[in-house]
C-alpha positions in Angstrom: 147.4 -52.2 32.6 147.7 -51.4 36.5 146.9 -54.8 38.2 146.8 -53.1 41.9 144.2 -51.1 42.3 144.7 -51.0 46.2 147.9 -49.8 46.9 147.0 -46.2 48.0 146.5 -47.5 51.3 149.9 -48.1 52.2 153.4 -46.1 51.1 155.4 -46.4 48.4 159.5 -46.5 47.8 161.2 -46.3 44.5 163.8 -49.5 44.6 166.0 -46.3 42.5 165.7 -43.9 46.1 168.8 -43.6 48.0 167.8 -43.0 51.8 170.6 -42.3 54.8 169.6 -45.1 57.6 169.4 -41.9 60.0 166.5 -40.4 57.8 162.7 -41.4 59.3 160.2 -42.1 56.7 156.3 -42.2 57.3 155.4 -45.8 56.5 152.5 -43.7 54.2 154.8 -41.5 52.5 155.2 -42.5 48.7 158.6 -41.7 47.0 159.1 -42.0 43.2 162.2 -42.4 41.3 165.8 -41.3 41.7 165.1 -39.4 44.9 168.0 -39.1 47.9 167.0 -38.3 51.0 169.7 -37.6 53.2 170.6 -37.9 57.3 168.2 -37.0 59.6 165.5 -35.9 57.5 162.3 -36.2 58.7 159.1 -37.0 56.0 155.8 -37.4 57.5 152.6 -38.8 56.8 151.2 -38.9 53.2 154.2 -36.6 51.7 154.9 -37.6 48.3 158.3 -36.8 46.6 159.6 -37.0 43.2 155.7 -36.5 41.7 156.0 -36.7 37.8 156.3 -33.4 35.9 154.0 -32.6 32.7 156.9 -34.0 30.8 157.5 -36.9 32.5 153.3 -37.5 32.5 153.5 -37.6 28.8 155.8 -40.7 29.2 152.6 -42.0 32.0 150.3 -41.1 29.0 152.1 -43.2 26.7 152.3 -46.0 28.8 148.8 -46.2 29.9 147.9 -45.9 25.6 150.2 -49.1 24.7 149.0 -51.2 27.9 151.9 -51.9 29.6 151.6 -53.7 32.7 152.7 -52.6 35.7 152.7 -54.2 39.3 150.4 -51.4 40.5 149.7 -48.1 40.6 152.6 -46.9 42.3 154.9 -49.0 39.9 153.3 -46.7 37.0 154.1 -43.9 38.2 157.5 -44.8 39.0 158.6 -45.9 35.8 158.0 -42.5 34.6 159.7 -40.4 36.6 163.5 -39.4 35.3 164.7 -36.2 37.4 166.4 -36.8 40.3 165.3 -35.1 44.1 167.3 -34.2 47.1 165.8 -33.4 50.5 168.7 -32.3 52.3 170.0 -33.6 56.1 167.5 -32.5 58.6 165.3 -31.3 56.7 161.3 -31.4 57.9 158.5 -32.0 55.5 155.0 -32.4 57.3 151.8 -34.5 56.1 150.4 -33.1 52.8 153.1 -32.1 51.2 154.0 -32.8 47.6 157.4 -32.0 46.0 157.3 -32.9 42.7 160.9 -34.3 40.8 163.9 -32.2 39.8 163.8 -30.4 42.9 166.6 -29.5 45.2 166.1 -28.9 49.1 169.4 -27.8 50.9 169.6 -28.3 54.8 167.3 -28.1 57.5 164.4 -26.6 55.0 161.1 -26.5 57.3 158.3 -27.1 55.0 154.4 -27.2 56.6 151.5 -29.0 55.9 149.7 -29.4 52.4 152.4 -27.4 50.3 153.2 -28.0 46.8 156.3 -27.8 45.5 156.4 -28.1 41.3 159.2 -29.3 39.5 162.7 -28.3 39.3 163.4 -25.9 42.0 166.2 -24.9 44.6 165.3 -24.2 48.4 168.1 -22.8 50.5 169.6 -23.9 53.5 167.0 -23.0 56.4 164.3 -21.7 54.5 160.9 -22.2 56.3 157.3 -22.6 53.8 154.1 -22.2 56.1 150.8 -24.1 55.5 149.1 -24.2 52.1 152.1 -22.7 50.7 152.2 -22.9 46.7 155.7 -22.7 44.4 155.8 -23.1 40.9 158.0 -24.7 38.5 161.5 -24.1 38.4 161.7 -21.3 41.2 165.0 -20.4 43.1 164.5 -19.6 47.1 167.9 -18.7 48.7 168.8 -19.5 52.4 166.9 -18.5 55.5 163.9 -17.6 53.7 160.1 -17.4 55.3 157.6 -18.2 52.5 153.8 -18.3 52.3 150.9 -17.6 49.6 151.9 -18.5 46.4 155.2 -17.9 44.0 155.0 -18.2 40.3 157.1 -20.2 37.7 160.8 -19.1 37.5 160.7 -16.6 40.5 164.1 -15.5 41.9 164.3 -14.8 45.9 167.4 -14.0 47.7 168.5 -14.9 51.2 166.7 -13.8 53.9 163.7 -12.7 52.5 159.8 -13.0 53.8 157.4 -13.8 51.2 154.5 -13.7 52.8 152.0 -12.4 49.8 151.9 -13.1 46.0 155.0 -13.7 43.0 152.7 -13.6 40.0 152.9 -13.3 36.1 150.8 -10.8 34.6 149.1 -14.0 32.5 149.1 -12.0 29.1 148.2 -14.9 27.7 146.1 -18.3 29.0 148.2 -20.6 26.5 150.5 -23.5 27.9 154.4 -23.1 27.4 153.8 -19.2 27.0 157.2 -18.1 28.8 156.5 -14.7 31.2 158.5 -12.6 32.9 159.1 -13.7 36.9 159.3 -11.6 39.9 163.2 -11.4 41.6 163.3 -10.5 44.9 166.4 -9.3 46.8 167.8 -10.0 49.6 166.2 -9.4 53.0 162.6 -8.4 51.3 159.9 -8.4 53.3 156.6 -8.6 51.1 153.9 -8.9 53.5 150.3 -10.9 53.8 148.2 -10.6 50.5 150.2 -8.6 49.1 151.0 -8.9 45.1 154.2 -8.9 42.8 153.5 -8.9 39.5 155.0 -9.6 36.1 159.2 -9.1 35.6 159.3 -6.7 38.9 162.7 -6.3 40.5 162.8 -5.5 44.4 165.4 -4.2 45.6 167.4 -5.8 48.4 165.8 -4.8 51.9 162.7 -3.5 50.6 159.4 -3.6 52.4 156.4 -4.2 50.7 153.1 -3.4 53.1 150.2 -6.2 53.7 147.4 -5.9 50.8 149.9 -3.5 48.1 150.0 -4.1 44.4 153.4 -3.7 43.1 153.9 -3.7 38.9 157.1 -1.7 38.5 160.7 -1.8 40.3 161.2 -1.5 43.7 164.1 0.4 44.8 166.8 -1.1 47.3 165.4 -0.2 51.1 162.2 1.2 50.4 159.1 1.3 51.5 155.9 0.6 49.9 152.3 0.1 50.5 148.7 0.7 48.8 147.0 -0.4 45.8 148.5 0.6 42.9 151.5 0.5 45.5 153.5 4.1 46.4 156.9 4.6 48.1 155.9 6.0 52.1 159.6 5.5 53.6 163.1 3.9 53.7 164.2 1.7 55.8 165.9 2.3 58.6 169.5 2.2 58.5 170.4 0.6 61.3 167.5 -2.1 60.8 169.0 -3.0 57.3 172.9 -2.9 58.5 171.8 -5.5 61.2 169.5 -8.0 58.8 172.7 -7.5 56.4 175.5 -8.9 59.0 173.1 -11.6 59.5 172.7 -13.0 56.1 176.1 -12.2 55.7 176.8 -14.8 58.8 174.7 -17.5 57.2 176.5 -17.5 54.1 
């Protein structure tokens, strides 16, 4: 049984999170289990971190069948959650947000307003997520990334890359725990607004992938692609890739 039925109105901190005395914390954050947030990180009004995974609801599930009692709501949740979470130092997560447990947020990762972040993935150093942003479970981003729109379970993206459209599985099949092929994206991609990835595509590092195209097969390293089905209508320039190069090179 949950005896607080009130306690939505203020914040919430697991007595299990380990917080740097430099980090600032919205007094209406909430913060659930193992969760280390380290110096200088900034979390601000109604984030919530460490939210349970489906496997760590069934345990909620369970508790809520046997009637255990629980101080309040909060407390309920807390109990259940087992994966540890790691917002990196000076790191900036706005209102909205919710980063659910098992994930792993390196240095100074920008994330706006009202995105979700599933379970169990890895954000490189520097990587920014806009507004409204979605990523799925167990996703790798590397450093200095730029991320919007939405990026399916178990997608791959190098450093440096702008993800600006759609990472999507080809959903063959509606079922739950029906394991599909991700997108990977190399290094220094640009995949522009609305555009979509779909199914186990590869693009190569320093592709360009035009607002609004459709991509279902492998894109070649420094190409250039646009439409719906999506064609090759360049290569990159040279000098443009040489230079984004140097610079991921420099951040590494």
């Amino acid at each position: 049984m949950v005896t607080n039925r009130h306690s939505e109105q203020s914040g919430f901190i697991s007595d299990r999170a380990k917080i740097d005395q430099h980090a600032a914390i919205s007094p209406t954050a909430r913060i659930y289990g193992a969760v280390v947030i380290e110096r200088c990180a900034f979390i601000d009004s109604g984030v919530i971190i460490g939210y349970p995974s489906p496997r760590e609801q069934e345990l909620l599930r369970e508790n809520l069948e046997m009637g255990n009692i629980f101080d309040s709501f909060d407390s309920l949740i807390d109990q259940c959650v087992t994966s540890p979470t790691r917002i990196g130092p000076y790191s900036f997560i706005r209102s909205g947000t919710v980063i659910y447990s098992g994930s792993n947020l390196e240095r100074a990762v920008d994330i706006a307003h009202n995105v979700q972040l599933r379970e169990e993935c890895s954000i490189g150093e520097k990587t920014r997520i806009l507004t409204g942003t979605q990523i799925m479970a167990a996703a790798h981003v590397g450093r200095g990334c730029r991320l919007a729109g939405t990026v399916c379970n178990r997608s791959y993206i190098g450093h440096g890359a702008s993800v600006l459209g759609h990472l999507m599985h080809r959903f063959k099949a509606g079922l739950p725990g029906y394991i599909e092929p991700s997108p990977r994206v190399g290094d220094g991609v640009l995949i522009g607004r609305e555009s979509s990835v779909i199914g186990g595509v590869v693009v190569g590092d320093y592709a360009v992938i035009g607002a609004g195209a459709v991509v279902t097969r492998d894109i070649p390293t420094a190409t250039i692609w646009a439409q719906n089905p999506a064609i090759q209508i360049g290569i990159r320039n040279s000098e443009e890739v040489s230079s984004l190069a140097k610079l991921i090179a420099a951040h590494s």
